[in-house]
LOBA-613746 format. One record per residue: residue in three letters; y, x negated, z of N, C-alpha, C, O, CB in turn. Coordinates in pm, whole numbers, padded with zeros to 5 digits, always signed. Glycine has a CB too. Example, Ala and Ser with C-alpha at 12.3 -4.5 7.8 and 13.67 -1.06 7.14 Angstrom:
! LOBA-613746
ALA-00569-01319+00780-00450-01230+00780-00330-01320+00780-00332-01424+00846-00447-01131+00905
SER-00225-01285+00708-00106-01367+00714+00003-01290+00787+00114-01341+00804-00060-01408+00572
END
This chain:
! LOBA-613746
UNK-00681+01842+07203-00749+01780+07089-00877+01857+07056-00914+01868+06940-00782+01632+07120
UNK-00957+01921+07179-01056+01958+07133-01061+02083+07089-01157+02108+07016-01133+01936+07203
UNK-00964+02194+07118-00906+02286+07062-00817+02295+06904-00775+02389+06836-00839+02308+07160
UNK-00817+02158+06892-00733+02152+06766-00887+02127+06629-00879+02153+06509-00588+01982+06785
UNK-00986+02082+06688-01078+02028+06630-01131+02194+06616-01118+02246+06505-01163+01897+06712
UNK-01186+02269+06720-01232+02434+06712-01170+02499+06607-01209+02582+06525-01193+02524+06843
UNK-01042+02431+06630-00960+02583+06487-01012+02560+06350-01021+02644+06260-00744+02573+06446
UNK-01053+02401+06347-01069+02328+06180-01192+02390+06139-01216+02430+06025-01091+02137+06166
UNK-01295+02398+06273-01426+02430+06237-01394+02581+06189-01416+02602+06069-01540+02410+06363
UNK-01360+02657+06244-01328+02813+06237-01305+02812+06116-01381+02861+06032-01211+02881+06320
UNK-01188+02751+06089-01096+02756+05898-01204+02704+05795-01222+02759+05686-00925+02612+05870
UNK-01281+02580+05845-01346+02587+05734-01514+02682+05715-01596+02715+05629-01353+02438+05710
UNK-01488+02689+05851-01611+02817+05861-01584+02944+05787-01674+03003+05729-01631+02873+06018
UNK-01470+02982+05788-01466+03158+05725-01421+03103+05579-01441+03184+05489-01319+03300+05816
UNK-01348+02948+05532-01353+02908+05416-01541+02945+05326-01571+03036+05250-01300+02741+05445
UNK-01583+02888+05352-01723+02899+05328-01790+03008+05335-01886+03025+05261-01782+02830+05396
UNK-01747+03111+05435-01781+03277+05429-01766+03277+05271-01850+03260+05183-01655+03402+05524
UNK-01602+03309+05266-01508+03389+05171-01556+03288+04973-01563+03339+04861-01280+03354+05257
UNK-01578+03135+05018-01619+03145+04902-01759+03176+04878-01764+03222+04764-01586+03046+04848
UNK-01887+03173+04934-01994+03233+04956-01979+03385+04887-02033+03421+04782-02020+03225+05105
UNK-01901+03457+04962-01896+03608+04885-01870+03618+04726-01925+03687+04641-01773+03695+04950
UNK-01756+03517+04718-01699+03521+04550-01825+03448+04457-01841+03459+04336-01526+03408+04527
UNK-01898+03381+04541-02008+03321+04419-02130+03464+04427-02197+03484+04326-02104+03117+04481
UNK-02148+03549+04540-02263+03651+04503-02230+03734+04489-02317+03817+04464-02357+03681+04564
UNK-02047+03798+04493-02045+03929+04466-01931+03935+04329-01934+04023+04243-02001+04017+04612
UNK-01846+03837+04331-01714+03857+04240-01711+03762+04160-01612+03754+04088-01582+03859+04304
UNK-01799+03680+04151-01748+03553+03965-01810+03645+03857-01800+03606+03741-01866+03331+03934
UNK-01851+03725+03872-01928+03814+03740-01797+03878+03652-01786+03902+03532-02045+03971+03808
UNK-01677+03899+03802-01575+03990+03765-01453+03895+03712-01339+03933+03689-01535+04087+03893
UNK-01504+03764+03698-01415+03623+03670-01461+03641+03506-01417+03553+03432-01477+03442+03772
UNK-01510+03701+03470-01552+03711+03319-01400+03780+03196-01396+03782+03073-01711+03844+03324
UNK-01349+03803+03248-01207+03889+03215-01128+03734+03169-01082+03716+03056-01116+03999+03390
UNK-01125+03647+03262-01021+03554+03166-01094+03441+03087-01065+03322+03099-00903+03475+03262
UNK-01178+03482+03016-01221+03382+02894-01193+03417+02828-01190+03540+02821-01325+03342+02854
UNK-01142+03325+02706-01063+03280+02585-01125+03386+02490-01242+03365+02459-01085+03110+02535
UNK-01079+03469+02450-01189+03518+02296-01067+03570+02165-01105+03617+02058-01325+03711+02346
UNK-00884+03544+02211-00838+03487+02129-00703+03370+02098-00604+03350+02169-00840+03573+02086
UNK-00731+03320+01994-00671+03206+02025-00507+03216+01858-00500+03238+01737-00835+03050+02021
UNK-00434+03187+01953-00293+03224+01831-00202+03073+01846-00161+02996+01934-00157+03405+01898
UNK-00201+03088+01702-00123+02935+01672+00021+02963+01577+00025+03028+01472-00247+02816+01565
UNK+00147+02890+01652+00259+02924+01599+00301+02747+01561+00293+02653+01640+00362+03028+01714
UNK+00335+02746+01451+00443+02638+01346+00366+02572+01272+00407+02458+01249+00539+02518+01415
UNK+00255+02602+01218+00200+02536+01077+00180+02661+00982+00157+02776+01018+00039+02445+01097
UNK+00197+02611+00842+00176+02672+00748+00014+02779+00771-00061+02766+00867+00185+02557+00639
UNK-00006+02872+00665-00110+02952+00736-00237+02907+00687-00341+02931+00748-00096+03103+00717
UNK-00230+02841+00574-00365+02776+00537-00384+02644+00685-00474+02638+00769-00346+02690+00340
UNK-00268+02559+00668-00328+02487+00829-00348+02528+00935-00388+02449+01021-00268+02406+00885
UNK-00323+02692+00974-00342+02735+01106-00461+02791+01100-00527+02803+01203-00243+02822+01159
UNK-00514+02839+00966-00670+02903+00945-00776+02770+00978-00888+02787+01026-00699+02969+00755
UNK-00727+02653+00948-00826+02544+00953-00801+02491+01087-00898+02433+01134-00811+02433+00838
UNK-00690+02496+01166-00650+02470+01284-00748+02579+01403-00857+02545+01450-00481+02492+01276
UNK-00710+02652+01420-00797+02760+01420-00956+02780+01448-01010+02826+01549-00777+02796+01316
UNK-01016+02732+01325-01141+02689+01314-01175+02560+01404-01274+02592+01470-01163+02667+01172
UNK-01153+02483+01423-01157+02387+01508-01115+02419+01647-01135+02347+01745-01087+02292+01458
UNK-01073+02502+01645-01035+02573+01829-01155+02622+01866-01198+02604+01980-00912+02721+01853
UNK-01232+02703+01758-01295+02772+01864-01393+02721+01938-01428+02791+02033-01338+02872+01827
UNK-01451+02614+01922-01515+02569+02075-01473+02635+02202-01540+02693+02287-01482+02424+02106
UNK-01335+02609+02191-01280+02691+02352-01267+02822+02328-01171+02874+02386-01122+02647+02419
UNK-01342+02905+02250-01335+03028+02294-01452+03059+02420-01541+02977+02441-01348+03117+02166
UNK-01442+03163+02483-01531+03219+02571-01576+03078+02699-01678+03061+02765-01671+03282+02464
UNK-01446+03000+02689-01410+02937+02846-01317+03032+02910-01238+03119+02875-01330+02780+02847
UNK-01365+02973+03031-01256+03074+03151-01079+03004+03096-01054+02887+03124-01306+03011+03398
UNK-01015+03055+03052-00876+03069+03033-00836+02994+03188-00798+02878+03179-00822+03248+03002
UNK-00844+03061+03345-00784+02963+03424-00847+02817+03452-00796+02733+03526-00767+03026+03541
UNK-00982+02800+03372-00974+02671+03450-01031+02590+03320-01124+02509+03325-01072+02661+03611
UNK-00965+02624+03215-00972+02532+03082-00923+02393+03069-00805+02369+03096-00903+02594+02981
UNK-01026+02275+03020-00969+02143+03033-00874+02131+02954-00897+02180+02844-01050+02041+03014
UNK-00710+02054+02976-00618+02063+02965-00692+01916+02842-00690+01921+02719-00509+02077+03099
UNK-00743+01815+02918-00751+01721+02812-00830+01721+02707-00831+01619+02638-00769+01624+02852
UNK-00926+01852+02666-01009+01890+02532-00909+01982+02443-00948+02011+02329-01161+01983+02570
UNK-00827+02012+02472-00697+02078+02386-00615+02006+02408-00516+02074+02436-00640+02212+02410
UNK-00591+01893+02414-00467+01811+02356-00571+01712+02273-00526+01669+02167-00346+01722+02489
UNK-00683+01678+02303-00768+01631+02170-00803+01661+02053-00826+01579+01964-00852+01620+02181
UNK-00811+01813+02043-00821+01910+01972-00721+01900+01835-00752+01897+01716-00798+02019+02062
UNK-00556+01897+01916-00445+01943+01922-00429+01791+01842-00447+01787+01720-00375+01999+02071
UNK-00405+01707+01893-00389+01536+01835-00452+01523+01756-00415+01424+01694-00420+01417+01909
UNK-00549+01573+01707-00672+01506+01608-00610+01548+01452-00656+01497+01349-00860+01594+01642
UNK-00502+01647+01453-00474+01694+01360-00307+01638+01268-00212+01716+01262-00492+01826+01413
UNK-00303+01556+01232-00190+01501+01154-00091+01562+01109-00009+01502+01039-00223+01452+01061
UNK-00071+01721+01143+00062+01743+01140+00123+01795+01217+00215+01869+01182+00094+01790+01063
UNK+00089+01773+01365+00130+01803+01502+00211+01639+01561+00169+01526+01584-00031+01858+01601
UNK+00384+01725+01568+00454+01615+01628+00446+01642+01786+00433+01542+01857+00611+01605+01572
UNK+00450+01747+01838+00448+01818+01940+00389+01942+01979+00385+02016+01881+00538+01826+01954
UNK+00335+02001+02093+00296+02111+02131+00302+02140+02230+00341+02073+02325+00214+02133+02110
UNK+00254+02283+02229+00326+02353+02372+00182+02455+02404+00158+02527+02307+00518+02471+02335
UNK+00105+02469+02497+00006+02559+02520+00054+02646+02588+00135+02594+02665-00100+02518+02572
UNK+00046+02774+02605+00058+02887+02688-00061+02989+02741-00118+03041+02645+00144+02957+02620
UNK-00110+03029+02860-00209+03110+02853-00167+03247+02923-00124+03261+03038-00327+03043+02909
UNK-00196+03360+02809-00130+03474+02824-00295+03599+02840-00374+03650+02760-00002+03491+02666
UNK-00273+03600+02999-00374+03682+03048-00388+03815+03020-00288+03885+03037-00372+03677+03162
UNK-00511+03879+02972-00634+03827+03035-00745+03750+02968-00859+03719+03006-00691+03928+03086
UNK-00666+03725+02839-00819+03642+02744-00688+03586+02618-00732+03592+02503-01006+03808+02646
UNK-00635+03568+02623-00565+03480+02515-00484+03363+02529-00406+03365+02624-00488+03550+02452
UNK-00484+03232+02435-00431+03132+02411-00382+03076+02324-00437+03029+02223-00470+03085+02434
UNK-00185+03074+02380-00154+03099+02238-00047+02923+02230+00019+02882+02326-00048+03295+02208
UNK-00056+02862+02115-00050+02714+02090+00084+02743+01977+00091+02796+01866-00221+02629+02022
UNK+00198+02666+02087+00305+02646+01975+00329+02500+01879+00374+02409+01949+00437+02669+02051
UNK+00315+02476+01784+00322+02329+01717+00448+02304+01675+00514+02392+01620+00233+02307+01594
UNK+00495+02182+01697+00590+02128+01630+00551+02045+01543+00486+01945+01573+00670+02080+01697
UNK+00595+02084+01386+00527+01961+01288+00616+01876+01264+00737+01898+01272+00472+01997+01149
UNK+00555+01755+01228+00622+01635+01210+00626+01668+01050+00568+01744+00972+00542+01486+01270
UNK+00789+01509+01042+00834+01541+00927+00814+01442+00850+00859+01342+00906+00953+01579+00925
UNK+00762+01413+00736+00727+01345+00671+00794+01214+00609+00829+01229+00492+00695+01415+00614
UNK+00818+01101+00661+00913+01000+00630+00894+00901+00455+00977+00849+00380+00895+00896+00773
UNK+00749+00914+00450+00714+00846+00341+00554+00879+00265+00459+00947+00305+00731+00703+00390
UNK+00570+00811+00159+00481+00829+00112+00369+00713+00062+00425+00603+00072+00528+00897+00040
UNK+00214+00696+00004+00192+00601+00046+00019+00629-00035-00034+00741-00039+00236+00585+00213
UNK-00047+00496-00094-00138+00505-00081-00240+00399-00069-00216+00286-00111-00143+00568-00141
UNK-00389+00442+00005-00514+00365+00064-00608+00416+00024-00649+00533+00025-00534+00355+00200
UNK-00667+00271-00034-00789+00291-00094-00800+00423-00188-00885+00506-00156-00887+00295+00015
UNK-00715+00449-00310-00695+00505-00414-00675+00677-00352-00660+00774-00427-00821+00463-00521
UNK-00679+00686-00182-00591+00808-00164-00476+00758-00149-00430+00647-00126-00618+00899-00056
UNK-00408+00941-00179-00260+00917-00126-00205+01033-00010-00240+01151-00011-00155+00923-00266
UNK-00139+00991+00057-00070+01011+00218+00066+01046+00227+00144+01007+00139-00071+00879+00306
UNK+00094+01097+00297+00223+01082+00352+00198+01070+00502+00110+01125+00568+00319+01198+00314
UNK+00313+00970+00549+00323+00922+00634+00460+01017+00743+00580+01037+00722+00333+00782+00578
UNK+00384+01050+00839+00472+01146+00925+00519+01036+01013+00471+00923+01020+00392+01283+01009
UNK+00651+01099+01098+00724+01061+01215+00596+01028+01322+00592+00921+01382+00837+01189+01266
UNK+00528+01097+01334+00417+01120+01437+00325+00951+01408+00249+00912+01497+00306+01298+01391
UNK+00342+00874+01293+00263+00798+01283+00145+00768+01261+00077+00675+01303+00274+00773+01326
UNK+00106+00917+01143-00018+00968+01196-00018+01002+00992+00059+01076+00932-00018+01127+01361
UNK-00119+00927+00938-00088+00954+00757-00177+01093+00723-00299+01085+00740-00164+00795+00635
UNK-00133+01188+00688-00193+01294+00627-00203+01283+00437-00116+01249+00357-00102+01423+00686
UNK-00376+01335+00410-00349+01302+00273-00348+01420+00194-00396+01529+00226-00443+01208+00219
UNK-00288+01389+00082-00217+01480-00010-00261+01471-00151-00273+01356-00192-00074+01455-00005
UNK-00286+01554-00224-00297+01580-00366-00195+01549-00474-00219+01511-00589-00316+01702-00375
UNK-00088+01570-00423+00059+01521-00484+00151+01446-00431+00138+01415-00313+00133+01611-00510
UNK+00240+01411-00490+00309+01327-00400+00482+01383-00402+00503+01449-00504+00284+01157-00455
UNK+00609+01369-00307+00714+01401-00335+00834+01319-00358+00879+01213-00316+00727+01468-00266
UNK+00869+01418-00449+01026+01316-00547+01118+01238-00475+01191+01144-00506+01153+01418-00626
UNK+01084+01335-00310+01264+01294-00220+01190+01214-00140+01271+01155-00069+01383+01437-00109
UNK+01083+01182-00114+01017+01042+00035+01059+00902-00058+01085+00899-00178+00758+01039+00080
UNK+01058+00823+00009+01002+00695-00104+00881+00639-00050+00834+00652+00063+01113+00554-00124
UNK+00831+00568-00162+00709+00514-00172+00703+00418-00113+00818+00394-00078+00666+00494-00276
UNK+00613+00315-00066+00545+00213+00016+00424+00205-00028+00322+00273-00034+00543+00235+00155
UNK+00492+00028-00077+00354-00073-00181+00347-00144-00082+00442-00153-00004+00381-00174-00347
UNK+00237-00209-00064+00170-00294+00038+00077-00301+00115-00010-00220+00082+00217-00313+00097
UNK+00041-00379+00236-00088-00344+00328+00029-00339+00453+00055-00431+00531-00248-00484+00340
UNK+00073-00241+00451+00172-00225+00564+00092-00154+00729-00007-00081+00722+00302-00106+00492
UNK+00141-00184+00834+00090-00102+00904+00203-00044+00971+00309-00098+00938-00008-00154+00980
UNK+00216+00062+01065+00280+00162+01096+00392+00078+01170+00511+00104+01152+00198+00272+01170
UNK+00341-00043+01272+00508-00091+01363+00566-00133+01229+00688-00136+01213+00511-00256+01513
UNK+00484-00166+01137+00609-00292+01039+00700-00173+00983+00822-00189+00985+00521-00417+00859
UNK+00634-00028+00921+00754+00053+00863+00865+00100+00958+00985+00090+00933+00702+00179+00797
UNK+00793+00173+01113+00899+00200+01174+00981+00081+01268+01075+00096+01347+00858+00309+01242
UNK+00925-00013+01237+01051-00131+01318+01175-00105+01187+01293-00073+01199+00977-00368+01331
UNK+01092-00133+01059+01240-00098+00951+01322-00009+00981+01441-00024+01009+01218-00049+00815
UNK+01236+00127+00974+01354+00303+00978+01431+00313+01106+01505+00411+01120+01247+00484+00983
UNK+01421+00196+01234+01484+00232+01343+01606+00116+01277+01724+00150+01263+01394+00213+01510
UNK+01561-00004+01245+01693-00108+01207+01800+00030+01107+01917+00065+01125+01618-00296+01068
UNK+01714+00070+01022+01769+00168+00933+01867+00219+01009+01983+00177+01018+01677+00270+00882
UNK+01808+00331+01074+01860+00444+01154+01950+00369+01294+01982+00410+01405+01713+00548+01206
UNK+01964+00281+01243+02127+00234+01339+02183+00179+01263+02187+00060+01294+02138+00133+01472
UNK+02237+00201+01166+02295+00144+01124+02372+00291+00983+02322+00402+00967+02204+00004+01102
UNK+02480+00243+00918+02474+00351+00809+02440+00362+00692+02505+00413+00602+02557+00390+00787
UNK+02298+00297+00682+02253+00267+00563+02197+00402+00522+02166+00457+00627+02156+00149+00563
UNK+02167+00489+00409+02119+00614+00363+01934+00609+00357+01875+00567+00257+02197+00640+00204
UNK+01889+00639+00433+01761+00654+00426+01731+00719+00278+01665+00668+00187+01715+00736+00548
UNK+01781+00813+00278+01732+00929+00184+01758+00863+00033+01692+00903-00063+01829+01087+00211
UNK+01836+00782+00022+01851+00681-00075+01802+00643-00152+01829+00634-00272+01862+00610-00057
UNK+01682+00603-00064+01564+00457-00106+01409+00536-00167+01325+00613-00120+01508+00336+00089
UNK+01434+00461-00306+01352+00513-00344+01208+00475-00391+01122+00545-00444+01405+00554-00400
UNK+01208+00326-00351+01062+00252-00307+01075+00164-00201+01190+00123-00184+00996+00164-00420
UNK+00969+00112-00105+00966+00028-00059+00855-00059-00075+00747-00012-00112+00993+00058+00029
UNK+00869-00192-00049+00793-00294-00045+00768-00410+00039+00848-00499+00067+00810-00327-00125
UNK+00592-00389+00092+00594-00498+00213+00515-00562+00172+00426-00535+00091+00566-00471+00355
UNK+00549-00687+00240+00445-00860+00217+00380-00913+00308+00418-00914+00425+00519-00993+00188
UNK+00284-00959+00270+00215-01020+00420+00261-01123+00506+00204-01175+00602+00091-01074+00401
UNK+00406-01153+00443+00472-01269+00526+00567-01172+00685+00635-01214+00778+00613-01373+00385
UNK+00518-01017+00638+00625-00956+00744+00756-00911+00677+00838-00862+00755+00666-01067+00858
UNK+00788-00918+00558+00930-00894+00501+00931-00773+00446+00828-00712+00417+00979-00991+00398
UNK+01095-00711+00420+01074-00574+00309+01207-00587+00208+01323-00626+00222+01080-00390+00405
UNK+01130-00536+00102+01210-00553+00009+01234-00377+00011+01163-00309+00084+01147-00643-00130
UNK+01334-00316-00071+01377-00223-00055+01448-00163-00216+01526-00235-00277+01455-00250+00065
UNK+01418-00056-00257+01487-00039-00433+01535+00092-00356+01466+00149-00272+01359-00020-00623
UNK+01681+00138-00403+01777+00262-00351+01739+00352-00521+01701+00294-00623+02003+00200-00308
UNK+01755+00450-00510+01759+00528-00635+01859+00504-00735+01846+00576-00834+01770+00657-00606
UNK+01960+00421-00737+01993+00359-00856+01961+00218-00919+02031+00148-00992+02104+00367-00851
UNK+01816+00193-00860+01747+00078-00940+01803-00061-00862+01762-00172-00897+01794+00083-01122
UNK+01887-00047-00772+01937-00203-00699+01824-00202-00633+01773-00103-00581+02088-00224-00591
UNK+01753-00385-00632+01649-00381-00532+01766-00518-00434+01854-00601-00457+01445-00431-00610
UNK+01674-00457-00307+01736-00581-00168+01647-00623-00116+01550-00556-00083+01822-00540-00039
UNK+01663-00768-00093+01565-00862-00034+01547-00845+00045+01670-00844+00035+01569-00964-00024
UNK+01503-00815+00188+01544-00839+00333+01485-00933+00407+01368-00963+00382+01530-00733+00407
UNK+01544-00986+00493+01502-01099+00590+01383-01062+00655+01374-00941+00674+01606-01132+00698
UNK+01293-01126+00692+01168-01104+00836+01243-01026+00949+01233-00915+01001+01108-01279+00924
UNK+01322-01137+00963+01400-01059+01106+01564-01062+01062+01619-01104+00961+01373-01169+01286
UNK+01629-00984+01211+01755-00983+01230+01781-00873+01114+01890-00899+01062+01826-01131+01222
UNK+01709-00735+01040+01685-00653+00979+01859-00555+00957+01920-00512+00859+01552-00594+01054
UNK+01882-00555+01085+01993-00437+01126+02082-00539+01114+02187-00488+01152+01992-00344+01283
UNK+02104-00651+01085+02250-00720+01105+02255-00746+00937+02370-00748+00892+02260-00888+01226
UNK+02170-00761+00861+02145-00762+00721+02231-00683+00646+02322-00703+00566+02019-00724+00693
UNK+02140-00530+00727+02177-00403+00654+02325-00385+00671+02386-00356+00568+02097-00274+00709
UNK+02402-00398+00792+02554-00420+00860+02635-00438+00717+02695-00359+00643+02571-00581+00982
UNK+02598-00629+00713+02664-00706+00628+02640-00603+00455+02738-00569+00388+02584-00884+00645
UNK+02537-00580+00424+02487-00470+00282+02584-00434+00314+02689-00497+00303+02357-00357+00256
UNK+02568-00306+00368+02699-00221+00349+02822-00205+00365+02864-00093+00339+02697-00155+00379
UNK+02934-00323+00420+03034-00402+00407+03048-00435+00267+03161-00423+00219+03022-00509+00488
UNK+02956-00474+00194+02946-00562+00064+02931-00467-00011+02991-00487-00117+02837-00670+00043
UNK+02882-00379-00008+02831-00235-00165+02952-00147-00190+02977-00080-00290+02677-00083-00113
UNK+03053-00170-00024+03152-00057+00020+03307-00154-00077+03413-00111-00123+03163-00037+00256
UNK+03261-00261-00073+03412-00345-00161+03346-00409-00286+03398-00514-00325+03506-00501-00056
UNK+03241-00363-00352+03211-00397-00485+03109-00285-00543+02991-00295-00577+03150-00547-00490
UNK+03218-00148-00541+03169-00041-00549+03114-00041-00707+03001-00016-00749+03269+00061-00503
UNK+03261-00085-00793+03258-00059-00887+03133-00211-01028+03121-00216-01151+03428-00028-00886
UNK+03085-00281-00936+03015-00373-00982+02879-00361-01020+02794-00357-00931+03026-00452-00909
UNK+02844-00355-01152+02675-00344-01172+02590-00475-01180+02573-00563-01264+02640-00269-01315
UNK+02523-00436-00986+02394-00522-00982+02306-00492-00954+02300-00411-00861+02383-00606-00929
UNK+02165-00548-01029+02057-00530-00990+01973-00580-00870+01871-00520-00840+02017-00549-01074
UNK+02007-00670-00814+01925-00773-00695+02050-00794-00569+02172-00807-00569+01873-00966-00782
UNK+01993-00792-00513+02065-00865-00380+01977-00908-00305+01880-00837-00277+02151-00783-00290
UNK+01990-01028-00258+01901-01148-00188+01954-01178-00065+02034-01271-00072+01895-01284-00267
UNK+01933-01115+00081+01942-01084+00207+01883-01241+00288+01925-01292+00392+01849-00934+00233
UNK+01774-01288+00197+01685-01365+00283+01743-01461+00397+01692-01487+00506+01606-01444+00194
UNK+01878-01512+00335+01944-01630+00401+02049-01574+00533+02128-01480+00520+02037-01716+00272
UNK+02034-01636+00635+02105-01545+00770+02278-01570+00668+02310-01649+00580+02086-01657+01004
UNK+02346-01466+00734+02478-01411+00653+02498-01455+00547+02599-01521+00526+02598-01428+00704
UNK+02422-01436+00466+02417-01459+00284+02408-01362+00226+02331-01277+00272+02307-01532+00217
UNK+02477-01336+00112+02421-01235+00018+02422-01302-00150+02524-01317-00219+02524-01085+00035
UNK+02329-01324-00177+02296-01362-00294+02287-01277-00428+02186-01209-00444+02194-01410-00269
UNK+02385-01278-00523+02341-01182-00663+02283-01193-00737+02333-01287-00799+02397-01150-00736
UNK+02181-01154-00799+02117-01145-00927+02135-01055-01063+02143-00938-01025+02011-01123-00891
UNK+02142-01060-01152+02230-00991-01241+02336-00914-01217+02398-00863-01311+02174-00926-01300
END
């Protein structure tokens, strides 16, 4: 035991030599892996110039012992990052792959307007596009994507719909690009949509404007 205790002292004795030397003779020579450039792959190049600009805080940190959680803050803060990937490619560069999110809708607050990414995250915009649909309301982010997942199980056409509309009771109403609007229930969303498209698929040839979802297995017509 008391020989086992001698060796610890020894190990951490020449520990303490060896880092002793690296703090008075060799961190000067630790100057080689700081950041001085930084390369960004999957945004457009006007967002990677402004992306970019906001990096460089971390230039001229040591590359090995850079905080992992001030570049994913960095990295998050920016609304059209669905994903990323950091890499550090020695002896002074850091290079950031992005995955951008894709834009599900469109949308506006307080007289801006947004689009609303997968990421859940609204970026705002100067224009708006023909193929998203729109979203009227004081919606917040679970109420749209609890919809697009009922959606997205089911075979209803996302790409379809060419407004949406939410209420403060929790409900969505829904207009497809040929002007049919659908009521939808609060809940039970995906068993709605089921029954819809059973019903649109055997009264193909029928022109209506309304369909009224509200009532559990009902479908109600209006013109």
């Amino acid at each position: 035991m008391h020989q086992q205790k001698s060796r610890k002292i020894l190990i951490y004795f020449f520990l303490f030599l060896i880092i002793g030397t690296l703090n008075n003779k060799n961190l000067n020579k630790l100057n080689f892996v700081k950041i001085n450039t930084i390369n960004i792959v999957g945004l457009e190049e006007n967002s990677n110039y402004d992306f970019i600009n906001s990096l460089n805080s971390l230039k001229f940190h040591n590359l090995l012992f850079i905080d992992k959680s001030q570049i994913t803050k960095i990295i998050n803060s920016n609304s059209l990052v669905e994903k990323f990937y950091v890499f550090k490619k020695y002896p002074s560069t850091l290079n950031i792959e992005i995955q951008r999110t894709k834009f599900l809708a469109q949308t506006k607050k307080e007289n801006d307007n947004f689009f609303l990414g997968a990421n859940g995250k609204l970026t705002q915009t100067v224009s708006f596009k023909s193929d998203l649909p729109f979203i009227f309301g004081d919606f917040k982010n679970k109420n749209f994507f609890d919809l697009k997942k009922a959606i997205d199980e089911t075979n209803f056409e996302y790409n379809k719909i060419k407004n949406l509309f939410f209420y403060k009771s929790g409900r969505w109403d829904i207009e497809i690009n040929n002007g049919l609007l659908i009521k939808l229930p609060k809940d039970g969303i995906k068993e709605s949509l089921e029954l819809l498209i059973i019903f649109l698929d055997q009264n193909k040839k029928k022109k209506i404007k309304e369909l009224d979802l509200r009532q559990k297995n009902q479908i109600i017509l209006n013109g």
